[in-house]
KEBA-418605 format. One line per 4 residues: number of its first residue (from 0); for each residue z, y, x of C-alpha. Coordinates in steps of 0.2 Angstrom, whole numbers. Example, Ala and Ser with C-alpha at 12.3 -4.5 7.8 and 13.67 -1.06 7.14 Angstrom:
! residues 2
0	39,-22,62  36,-5,68
END
This chain:
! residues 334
0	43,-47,472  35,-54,486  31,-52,502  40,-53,520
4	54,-44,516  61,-41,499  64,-23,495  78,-18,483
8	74,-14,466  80,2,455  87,-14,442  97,-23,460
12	102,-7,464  109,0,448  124,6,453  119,15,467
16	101,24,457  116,29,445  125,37,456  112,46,466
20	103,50,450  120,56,440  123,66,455  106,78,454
24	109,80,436  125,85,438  122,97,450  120,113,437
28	136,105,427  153,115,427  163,102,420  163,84,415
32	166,78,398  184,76,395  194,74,378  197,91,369
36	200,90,349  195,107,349  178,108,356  163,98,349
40	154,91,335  163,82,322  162,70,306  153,50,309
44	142,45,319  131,31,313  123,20,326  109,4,321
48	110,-7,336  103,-25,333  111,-44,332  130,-45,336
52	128,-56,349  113,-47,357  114,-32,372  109,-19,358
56	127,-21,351  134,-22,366  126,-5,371  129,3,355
60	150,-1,355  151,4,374  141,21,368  152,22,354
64	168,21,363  161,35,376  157,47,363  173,47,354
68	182,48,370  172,64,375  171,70,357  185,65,348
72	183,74,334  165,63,331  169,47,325  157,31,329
76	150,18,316  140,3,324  128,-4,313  122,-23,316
80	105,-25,311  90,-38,317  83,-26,328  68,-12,331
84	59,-12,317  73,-13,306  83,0,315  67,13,312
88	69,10,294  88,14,294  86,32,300  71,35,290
92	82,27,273  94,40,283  105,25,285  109,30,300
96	109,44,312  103,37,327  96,19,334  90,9,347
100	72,5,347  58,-6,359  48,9,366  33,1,359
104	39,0,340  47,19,342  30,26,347  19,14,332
108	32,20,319  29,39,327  10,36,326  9,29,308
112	2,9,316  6,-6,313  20,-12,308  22,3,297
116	10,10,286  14,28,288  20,38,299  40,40,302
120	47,56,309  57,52,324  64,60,338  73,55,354
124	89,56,364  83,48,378  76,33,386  89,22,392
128	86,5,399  72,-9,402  71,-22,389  66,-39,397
132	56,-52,384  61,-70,389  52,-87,383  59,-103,386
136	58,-120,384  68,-133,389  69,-138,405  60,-157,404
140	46,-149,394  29,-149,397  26,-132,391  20,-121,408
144	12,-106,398  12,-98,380  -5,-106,376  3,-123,380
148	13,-120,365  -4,-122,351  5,-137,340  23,-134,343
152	36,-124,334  42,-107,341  57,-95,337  52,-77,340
156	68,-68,332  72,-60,319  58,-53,308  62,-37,310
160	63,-37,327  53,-28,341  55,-46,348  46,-52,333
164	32,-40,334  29,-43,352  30,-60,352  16,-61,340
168	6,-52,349  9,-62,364  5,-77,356  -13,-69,350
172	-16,-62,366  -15,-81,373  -27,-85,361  -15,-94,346
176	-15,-89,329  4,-88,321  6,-100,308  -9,-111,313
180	-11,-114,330  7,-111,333  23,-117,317  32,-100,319
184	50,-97,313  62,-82,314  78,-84,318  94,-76,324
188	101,-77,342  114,-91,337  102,-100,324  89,-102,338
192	101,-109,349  105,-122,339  88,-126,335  83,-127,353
196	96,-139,355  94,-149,341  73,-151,348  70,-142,329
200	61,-130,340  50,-130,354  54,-113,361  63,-95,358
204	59,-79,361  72,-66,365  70,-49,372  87,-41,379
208	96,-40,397  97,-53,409  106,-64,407  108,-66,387
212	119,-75,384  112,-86,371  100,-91,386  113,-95,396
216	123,-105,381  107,-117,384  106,-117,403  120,-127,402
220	112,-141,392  98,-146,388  94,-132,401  80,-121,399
224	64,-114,409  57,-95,405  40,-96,405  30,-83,415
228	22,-69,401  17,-54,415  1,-61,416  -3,-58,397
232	0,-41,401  -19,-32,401  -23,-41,383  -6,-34,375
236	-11,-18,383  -29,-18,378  -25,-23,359  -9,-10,358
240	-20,6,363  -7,20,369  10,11,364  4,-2,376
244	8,8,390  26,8,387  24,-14,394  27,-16,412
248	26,-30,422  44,-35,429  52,-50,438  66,-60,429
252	78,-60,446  81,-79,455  97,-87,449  99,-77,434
256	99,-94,423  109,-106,437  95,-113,448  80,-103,441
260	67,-95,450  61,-77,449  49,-75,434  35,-63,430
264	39,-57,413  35,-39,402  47,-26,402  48,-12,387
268	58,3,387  71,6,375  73,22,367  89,29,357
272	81,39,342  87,49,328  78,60,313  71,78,316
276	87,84,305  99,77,315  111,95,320  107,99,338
280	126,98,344  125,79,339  113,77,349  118,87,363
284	136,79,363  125,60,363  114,68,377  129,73,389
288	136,53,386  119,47,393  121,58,410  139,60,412
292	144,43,407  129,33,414  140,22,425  152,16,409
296	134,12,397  128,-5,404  136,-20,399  144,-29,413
300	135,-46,412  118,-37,414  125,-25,427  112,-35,443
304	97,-32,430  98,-18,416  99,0,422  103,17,413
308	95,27,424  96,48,422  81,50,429  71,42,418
312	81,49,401  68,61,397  53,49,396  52,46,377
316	32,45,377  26,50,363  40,53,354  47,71,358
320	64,72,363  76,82,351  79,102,355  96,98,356
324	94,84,372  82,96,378  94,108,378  109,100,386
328	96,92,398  93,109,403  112,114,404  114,97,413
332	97,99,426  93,115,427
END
């Protein structure tokens, strides 16, 4: 932000917008989750997060370890995968139960767009916290914008990645053409890494919390700049129709990569999903983790710039939340 004083954000202030927001929503509760073996759903839980190594996973074992204390009789499964797109088509193989999604995919796979070719029947948990896309180059490179990068060679993640998807989009809305203006590979976090230290690439993308650490694997040499992406903003939105308003402009804070400024990049919501079938006490259970345990979901590396904020759990856009969230968000709100 900018200005003469700088105001606290809702992403600076997470712990206390948790606890104000948790607060409200508690308000209609009698009790808090606590372990009981006789109360609850039961059976396994399988959750599709994303890379290993990514805030996906990270999300998806501290959800797992919160629903199993509150439920024990409901077992967790985290399922690794390259992201998004690839997590859509786990529930719809019924592969798994629920998944993380970019708000953006989870709405184009609800609408029947590209990159699917039909529509996917999906429903949501909630939305639970803000996605930051990061671009960076090396430090000493001469690279100051994404249409500096027509000629050189790119990284925009796995290929089935929201990451992917966007990043494509990113480079069009700049004005390259994937594959001939700009040499575009897809690789994972570590591979990228490498890559970008080896100079086999010119720049990676990576969409996650702040700081990731594969990003900050780099800072430490050769060191690395994040190229600013808010400014692509009205194209994305333009070209994307209604899933582009889930993109939002946001600031990549100062001194989240050692000495770096703050960035303008895009933010997009993440939303946990699951099928239409998935038996409402499931989903209830999931829903009461989200508000009750809000405080224990965020991974504590990107505790300054990620948020699950209850306040925001019940905008899922177009994709309709599940009867049984809307139920226990009822219980839970009044």
């Amino acid at each position: 932000m900018t200005g003469p004083a700088r105001r606290p954000t809702r992403r600076t202030a997470l712990r206390a917008a948790l606890g104000t927001a948790c607060a409200g929503l508690l308000a209609g509760a009698a009790t808090a989750d606590a372990p009981d073996p006789d109360r609850g759903p039961q059976g396994v839980l399988r959750v599709a997060t994303g890379e290993s190594d990514g805030f996906y996973a990270a999300f998806g074992r501290l959800l797992a370890d919160e629903v199993t204390a509150a439920y024990p009789r409901l077992s967790c499964e985290v399922i690794n995968s390259e992201g998004s797109v690839a997590n859509v088509r786990l529930l719809q193989a019924r592969r798994a139960d629920v998944a993380l999604a970019l708000s953006d995919i989870a709405w184009a796979a609800y609408g029947g767009t590209a990159p699917f070719g039909h529509r996917v029947p999906l429903r949501a948990i909630g939305r639970v916290y803000e996605n930051y896309v990061q671009l960076a180059v090396r430090s000493a490179s001469r690279i100051h914008s994404v249409a500096d990068l027509a000629g050189r060679t790119v990284s925009l993640g796995a290929a089935a990645s929201g990451g992917a998807v966007l990043g494509d989009r990113l480079l069009r809305a700049a004005g390259l053409t994937p594959g001939t203006d700009v040499t575009v590979r897809h690789l994972l976090m570590p591979q990228a890494g490498h890559a970008m230290r080896a100079g086999s690439i010119d720049a990676l993308l990576v969409a996650g919390g702040v700081p990731l650490p594969v990003l900050a694997g780099l800072d430490t040499g050769p060191g690395i700049r994040l190229l600013p992406l808010s400014g692509l903003l009205p194209r994305l939105r333009a070209g994307l129709g209604r899933a582009g308003s889930g993109l939002e402009a946001v600031t990549v804070p100062a001194g989240a990569y050692r000495k770096s400024p703050e960035v303008p990049t895009i933010g997009v919501a993440n939303l946990l999903l699951c099928r239409p079938g998935l038996p409402a006490p499931v989903a209830a259970a999931l829903t009461r983790v989200l508000v009750r345990r809000a405080t224990r979901l965020v991974p504590a590396p990107a505790l300054g710039t990620q948020f699950l904020d209850a306040r925001s759990l019940i905008s899922t856009g177009v994709v309709p939340l599940h009867p049984g969230a809307v139920a226990a968000y009822r219980e839970l709100h009044g």
